[in-house]
C-alpha positions in Angstrom: 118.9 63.5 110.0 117.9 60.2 108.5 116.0 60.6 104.9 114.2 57.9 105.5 112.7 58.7 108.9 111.5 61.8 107.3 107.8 62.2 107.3 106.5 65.4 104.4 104.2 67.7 106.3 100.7 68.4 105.1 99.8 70.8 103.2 97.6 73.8 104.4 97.9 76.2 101.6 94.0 75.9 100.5 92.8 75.3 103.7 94.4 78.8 105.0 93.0 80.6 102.4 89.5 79.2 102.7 89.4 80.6 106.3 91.1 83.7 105.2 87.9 84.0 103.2 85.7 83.3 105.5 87.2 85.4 108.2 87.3 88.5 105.1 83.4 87.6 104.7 82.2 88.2 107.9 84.2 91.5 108.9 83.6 93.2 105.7 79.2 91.9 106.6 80.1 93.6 110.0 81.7 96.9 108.4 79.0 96.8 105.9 76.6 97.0 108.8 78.3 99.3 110.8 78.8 101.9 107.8 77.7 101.3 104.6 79.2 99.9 101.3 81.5 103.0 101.0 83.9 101.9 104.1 83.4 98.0 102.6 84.9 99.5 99.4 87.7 101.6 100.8 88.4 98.3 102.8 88.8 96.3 99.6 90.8 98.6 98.6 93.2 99.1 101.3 93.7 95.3 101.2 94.6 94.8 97.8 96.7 97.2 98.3 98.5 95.4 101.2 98.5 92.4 99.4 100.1 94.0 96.9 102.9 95.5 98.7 103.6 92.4 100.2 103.5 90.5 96.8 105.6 92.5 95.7 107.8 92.4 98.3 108.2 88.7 98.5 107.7 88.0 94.8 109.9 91.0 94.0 108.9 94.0 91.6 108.0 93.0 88.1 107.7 95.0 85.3 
């Protein structure tokens, strides 16, 4: 492929997390709701922990 045909493609990286915190926002509002802070907080949890796990799969372990 020609290099100088080649466009660079945009960059979505904040935009992706903005809406990943908006979409966060409103299900954790829903489960809070639904029942109680307790269930928000074992949410919050289980998702750093995920994000963890897959940080540290991508990323590799560190330490």
């Amino acid at each position: 492929m020609d290099e100088r045909t080649r466009q660079t493609t945009p960059e979505y990286t904040t935009s992706a997390l903005f809406f990943i915190f908006i979409n966060m926002l409103w299900i954790f509002g829903v489960v809070w709701v639904n029942w109680g802070l307790e269930a928000v907080a074992i949410a919050g949890v289980v998702v750093n922990h995920l994000i963890t796990l897959l940080d540290n799969r991508i990323n590799g372990e560190k330490g």
